[in-house]
C-alpha positions as CSV (number, residue, x, y, z in Angstrom):
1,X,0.0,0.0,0.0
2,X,1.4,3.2,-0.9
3,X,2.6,5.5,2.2
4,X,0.5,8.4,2.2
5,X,2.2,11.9,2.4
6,X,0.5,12.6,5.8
7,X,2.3,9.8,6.9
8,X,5.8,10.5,5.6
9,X,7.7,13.6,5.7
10,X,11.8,14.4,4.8
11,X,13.3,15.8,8.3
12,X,13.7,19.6,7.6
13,X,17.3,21.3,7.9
14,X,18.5,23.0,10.9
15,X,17.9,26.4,10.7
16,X,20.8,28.4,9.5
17,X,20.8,30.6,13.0
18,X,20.9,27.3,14.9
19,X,24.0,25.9,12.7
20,X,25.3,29.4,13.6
21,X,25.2,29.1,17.5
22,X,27.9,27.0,18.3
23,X,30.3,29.0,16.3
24,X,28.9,32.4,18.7
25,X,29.0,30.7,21.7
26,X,32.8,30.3,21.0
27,X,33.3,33.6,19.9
28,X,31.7,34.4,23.7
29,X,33.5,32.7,25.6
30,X,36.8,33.7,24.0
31,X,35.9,37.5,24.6
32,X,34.8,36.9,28.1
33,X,38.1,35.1,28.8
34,X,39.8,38.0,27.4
35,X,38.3,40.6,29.9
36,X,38.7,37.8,32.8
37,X,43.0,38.2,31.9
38,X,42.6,42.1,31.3
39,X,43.1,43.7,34.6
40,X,41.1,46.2,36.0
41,X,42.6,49.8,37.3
42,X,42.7,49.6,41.1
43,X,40.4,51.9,42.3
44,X,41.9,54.2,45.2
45,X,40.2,56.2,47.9
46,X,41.5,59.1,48.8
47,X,40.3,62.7,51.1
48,X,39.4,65.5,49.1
49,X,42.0,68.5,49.6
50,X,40.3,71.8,51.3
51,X,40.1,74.5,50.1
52,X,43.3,77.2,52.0
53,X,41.5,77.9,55.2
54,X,39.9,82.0,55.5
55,X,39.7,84.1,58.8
56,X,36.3,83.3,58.3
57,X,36.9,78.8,58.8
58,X,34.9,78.3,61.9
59,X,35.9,75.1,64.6
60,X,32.6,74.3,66.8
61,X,33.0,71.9,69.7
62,X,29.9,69.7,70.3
63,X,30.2,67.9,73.4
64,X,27.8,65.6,72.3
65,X,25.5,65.4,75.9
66,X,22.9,62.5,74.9
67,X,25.8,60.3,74.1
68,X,29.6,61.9,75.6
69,X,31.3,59.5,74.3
70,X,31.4,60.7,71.3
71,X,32.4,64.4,71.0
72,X,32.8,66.1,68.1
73,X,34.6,69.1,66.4
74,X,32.7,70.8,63.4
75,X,34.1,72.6,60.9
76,X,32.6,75.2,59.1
77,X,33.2,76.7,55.9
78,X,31.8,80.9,57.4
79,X,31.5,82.3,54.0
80,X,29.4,79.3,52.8
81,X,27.9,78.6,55.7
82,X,28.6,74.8,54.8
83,X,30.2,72.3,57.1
84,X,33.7,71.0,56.0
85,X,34.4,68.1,58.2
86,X,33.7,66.3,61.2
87,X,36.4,65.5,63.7
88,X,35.8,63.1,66.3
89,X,36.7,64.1,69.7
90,X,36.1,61.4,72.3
91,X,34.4,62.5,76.0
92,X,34.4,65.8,77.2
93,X,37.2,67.2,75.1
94,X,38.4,70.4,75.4
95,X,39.6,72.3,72.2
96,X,42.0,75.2,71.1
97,X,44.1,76.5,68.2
98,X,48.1,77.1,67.7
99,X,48.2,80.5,67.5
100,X,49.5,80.3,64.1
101,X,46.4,78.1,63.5
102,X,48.5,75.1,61.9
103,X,47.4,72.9,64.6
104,X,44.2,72.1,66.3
105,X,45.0,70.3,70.0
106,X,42.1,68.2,71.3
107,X,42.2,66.8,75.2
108,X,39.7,64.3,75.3
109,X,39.3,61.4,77.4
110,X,39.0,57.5,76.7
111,X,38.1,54.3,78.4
112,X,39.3,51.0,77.9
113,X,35.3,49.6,77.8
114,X,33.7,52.8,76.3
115,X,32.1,54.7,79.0
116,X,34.1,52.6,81.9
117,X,37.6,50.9,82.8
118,X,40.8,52.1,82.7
119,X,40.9,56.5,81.5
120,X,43.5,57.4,79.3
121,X,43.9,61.2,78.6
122,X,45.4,62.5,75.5
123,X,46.1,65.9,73.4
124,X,45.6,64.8,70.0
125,X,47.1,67.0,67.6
126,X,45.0,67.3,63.8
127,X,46.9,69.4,60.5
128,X,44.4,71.8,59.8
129,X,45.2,72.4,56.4
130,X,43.7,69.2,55.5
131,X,42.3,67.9,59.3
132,X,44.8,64.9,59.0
133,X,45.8,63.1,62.7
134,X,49.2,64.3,63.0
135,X,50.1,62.6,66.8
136,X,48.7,62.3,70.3
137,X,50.5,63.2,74.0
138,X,49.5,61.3,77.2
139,X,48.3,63.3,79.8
140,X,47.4,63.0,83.4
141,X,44.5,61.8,83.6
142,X,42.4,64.6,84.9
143,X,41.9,67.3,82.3
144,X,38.7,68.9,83.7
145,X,35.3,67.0,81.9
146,X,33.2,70.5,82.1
147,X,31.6,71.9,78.6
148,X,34.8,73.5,77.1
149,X,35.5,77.5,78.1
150,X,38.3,79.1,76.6
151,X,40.0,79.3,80.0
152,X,40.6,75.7,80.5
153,X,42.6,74.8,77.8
154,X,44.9,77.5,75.6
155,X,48.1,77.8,74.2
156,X,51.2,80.3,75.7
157,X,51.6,83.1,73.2
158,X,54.3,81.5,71.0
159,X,52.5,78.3,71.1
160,X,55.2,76.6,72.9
161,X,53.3,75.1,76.0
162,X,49.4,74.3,76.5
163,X,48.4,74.9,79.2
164,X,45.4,72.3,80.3
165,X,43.0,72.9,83.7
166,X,42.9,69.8,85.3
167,X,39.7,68.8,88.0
168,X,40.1,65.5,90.0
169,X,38.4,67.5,91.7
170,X,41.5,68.6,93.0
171,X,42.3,71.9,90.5
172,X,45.7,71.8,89.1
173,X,46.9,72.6,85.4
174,X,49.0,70.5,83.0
175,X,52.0,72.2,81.0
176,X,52.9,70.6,77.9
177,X,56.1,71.3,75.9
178,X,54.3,70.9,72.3
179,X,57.6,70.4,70.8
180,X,59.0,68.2,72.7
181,X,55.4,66.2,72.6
182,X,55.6,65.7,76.6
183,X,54.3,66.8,79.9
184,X,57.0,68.8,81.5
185,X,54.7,70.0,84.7
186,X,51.5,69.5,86.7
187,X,51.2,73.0,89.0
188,X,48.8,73.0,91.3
189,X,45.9,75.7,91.8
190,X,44.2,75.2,94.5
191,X,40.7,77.2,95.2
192,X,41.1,78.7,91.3
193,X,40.2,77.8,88.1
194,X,41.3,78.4,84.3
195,X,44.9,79.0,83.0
196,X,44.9,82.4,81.0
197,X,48.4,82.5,79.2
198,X,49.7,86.6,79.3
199,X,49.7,87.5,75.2
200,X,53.5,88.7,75.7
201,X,54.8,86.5,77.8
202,X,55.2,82.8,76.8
203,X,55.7,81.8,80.4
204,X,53.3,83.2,82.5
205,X,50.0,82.0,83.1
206,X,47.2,83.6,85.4
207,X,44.3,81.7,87.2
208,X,41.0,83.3,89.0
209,X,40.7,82.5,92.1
210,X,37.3,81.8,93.9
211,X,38.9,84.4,96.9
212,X,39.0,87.4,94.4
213,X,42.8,87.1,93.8
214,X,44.0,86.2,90.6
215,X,47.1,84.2,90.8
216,X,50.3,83.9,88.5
217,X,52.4,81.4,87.6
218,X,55.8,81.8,85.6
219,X,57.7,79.1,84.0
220,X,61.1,78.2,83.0
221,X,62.2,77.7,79.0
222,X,61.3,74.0,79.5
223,X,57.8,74.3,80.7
224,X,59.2,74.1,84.5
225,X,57.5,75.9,87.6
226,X,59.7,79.2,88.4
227,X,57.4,80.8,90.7
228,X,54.1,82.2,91.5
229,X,52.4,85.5,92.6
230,X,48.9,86.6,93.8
231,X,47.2,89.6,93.6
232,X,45.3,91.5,96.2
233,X,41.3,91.0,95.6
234,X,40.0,92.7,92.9
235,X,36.5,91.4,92.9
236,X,34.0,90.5,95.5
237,X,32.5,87.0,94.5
238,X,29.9,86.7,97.1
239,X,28.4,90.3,95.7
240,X,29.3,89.6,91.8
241,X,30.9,86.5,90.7
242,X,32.7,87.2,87.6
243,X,32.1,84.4,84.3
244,X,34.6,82.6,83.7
245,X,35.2,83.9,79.6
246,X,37.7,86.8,79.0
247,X,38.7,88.5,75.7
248,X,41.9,89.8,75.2
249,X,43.1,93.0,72.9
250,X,46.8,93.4,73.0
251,X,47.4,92.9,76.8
252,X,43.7,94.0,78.4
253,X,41.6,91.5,79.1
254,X,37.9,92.0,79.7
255,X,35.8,90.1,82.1
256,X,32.4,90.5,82.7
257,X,30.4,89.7,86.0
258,X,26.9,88.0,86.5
259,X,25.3,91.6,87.2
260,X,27.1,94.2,84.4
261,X,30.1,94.7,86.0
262,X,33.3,95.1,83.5
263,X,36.5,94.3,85.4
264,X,39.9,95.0,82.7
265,X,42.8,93.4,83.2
266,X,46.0,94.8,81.7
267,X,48.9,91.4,81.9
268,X,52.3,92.9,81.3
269,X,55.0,94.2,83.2
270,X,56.5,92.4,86.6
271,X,52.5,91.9,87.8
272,X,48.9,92.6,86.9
273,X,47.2,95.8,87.0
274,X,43.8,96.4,87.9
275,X,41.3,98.9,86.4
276,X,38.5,100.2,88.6
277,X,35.2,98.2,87.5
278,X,31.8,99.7,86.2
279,X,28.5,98.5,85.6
280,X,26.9,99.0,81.3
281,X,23.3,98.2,82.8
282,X,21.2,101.7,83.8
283,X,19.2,102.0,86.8
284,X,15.7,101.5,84.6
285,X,17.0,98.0,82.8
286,X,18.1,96.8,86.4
287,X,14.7,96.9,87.4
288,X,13.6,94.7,84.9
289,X,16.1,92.0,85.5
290,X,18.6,91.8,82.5
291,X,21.6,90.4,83.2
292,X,24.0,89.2,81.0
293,X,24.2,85.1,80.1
294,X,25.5,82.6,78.1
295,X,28.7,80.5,77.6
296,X,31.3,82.6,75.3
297,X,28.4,85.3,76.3
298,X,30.6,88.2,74.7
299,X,33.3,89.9,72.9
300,X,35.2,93.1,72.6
301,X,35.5,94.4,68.9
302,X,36.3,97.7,67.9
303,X,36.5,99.2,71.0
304,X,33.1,98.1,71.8
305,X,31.9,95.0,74.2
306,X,28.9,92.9,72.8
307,X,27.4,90.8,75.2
308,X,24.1,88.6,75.4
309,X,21.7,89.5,77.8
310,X,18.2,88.4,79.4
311,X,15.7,89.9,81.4
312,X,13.9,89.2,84.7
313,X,17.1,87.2,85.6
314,X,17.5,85.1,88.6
315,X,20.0,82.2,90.6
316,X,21.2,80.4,88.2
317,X,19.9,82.5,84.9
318,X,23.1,83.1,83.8
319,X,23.8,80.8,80.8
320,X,20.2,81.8,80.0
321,X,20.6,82.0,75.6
322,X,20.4,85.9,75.1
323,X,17.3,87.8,74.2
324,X,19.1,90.7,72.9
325,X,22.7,91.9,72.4
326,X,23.9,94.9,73.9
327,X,26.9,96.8,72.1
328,X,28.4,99.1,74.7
329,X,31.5,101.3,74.3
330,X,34.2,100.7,76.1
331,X,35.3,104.2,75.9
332,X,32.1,106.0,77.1
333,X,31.1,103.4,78.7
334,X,27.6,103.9,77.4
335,X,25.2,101.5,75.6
336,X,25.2,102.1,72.0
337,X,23.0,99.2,70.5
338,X,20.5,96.8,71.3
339,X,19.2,94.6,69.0
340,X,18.3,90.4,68.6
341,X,19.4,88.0,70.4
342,X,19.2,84.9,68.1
343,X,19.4,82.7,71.3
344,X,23.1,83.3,71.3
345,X,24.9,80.7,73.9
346,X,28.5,81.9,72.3
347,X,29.7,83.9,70.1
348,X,33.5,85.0,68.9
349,X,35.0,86.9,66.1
350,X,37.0,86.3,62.9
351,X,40.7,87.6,63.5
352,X,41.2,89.8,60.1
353,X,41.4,93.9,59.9
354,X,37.6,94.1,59.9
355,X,36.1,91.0,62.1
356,X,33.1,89.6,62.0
357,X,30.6,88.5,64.8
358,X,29.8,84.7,65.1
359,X,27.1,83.5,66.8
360,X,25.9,80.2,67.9
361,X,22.0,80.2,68.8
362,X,21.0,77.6,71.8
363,X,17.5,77.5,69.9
364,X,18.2,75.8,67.0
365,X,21.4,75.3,67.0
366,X,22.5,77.3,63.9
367,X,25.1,80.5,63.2
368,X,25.1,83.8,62.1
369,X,27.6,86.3,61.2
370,X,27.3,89.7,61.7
371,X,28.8,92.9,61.2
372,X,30.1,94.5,64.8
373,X,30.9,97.7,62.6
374,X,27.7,98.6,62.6
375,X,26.1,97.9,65.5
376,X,22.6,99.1,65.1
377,X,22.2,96.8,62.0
378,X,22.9,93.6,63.2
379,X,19.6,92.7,63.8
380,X,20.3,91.6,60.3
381,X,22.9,88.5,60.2
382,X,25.3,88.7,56.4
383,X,24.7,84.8,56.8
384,X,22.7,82.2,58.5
385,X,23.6,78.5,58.3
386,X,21.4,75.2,58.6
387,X,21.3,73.3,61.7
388,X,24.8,72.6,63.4
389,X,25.9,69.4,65.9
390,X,23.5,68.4,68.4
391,X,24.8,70.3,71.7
392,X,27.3,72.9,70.5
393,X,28.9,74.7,73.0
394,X,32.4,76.5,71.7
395,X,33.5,78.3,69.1
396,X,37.2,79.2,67.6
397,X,37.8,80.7,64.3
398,X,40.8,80.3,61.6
């Protein structure tokens, strides 16, 4: 019987893409061994250089209170208004320039098991050109653990020693030789606090005394203990205590007290001199209560003192933020501004021919730069930044 066509049929020819597939698959896998033997450039991390720091480069030390631990120091591009970098800091460091501002000195604490065993204190010692770790110096370990001040932890004038308040809660302060990357003396100072280095003397220091003195310490070339002096009392701290920030221009320092009083300092010469003190706040603004408050709660600019002040103050009002800024000359000894407050807890200036005003505001954290030059305009900050840290307390500028 013949086969019927339905029933028979020629197997049909690969197609010609299928013949084809063998010959790509080789083509394939010879490409893909040729990338496996091609190396790869090695990709390399590296920090982004800064930009050359300006007068205007701001350092602010966050202590970091919900978690101390882990301190912070911010750094702040001022013209920008945008932060740079962020160094860590360890527990309750205190900070401070080289006053050639190459260095940045940190004395922080750190424990063997985080926040207990065995304390180890340490100035760590960051480039600031590009905020590098450059080496750290064992301390004592007893640098005072307070928010940082600019008293307990500064430089001598040629940036030889630093000088380092100490609280165990003994009071004592810690030189160290910065070149020589040791501790050449612990001096004790018993019943004072802060170590205020004389601007033209690189080995003197002066401490306020909770007795109204202020006492002085000079040191040898090596950082040694050469003597001491104390003043007769120049302020009555049962009547008005006096805050414990000072600003120095040229060899005057200023220092404030809780209820207006301006107490001037001149440190030269064989020992201190004392100018008589004065009170900024008239008869009619005493009856309301302002007082002056905050942490670095003032500055002297231009001849003038700016300082943050409250009203209706009380015990223990005096690191109140500030509801206004009063700009008094120093010459008159009159009141020649008042404007804003911003919530300033600090403030300091920019060290160029015309400085700047920086604030830190307690309220929100953020900064503003004013003009001090014109006093009775800067109610309107040049610049206003975002949100800083998350307990900010000091500020240092470039």
């Amino acid at each position: 019987m013949p086969t019927s066509p339905s029933s028979h049929r020629t197997p049909a020819a690969p197609p010609r893409r299928l013949a084809r597939l063998p010959q790509a698959l080789g083509l394939l896998l010879a490409a893909g061994l040729g990338l496996a033997q091609a190396e790869l450039p090695v990709e390399q991390t590296r920090i982004e250089p800064l930009a050359p720091a300006t007068p205007e480069r701001i350092y602010l030390t966050d202590p970091v209170m919900p978690h101390l631990v882990d301190g912070r120091v911010i750094v702040i591009d001022g013209q920008k208004m945008k932060r740079l970098a962020v160094i860590g800091s360890g527990f309750s460091a205190l900070t401070t320039l080289s006053p050639d501002r190459q260095w940045l000195y940190v004395a922080t604490t750190y424990h063997s098991r985080l926040q207990r065993g065995t304390r180890t204190d340490v100035v760590e010692v960051y480039r600031t050109d590009d905020l590098t770790f450059s080496h750290e110096i064992e301390i004592p370990p007893k640098h005072a653990q307070g928010l940082p001040i600019k008293a307990l932890m500064q430089t001598s004038a040629d940036g030889r020693f630093l000088l380092i308040q100490n609280a165990t809660p003994a009071t004592s302060v810690t030189v160290v030789d910065t070149q020589a990357r040791k501790v050449t003396a612990e001096i004790a100072n018993p019943g004072c606090w802060g170590a205020i280095p004389w601007p033209q003397a690189s080995t003197r220091f002066s401490t306020v005394c909770g007795d109204g003195t202020l006492q002085t310490f000079d040191l040898s070339a090596t950082g040694t203990p050469a003597g001491s002096q104390r003043s007769a009392r120049f302020f009555d701290p049962d009547k008005e205590p006096l805050f414990m920030h000072y600003s120095l221009q040229g060899s005057t320092m200023t220092m404030v007290g809780f209820y207006g009083a301006v107490q001037q300092i001149t440190l030269e010469g064989d020992a201190p001199r004392f100018a008589t003190p004065w009170n900024f706040i008239r008869e009619a603004d005493r009856k309301q209560g302002w007082r002056p408050s905050g942490f670095q709660l003032f500055e002297v600019v231009g001849g003038q003192l700016i300082v943050g002040m409250h009203p209706q103050g009380a015990e223990g009002t005096h690191k109140n933020p500030a509801e206004q800024l009063w700009t008094v000359d120093l010459t008159t000894r009159t009141r020649v501004a008042r404007t804003p407050g911003f919530g300033t807890l600090s403030m300091t200036q920019t060290r160029e021919a015309q400085p700047k005003l920086v604030l830190l505001s307690a309220l929100d954290n953020t900064l503003r730069v004013l003009d001090p030059a014109k006093p009775a305009t800067m109610g309107k900050p040049l610049r206003h930044s975002e949100p800083m840290g998350e307990t900010p307390v000091y500020l240092e500028t470039h």
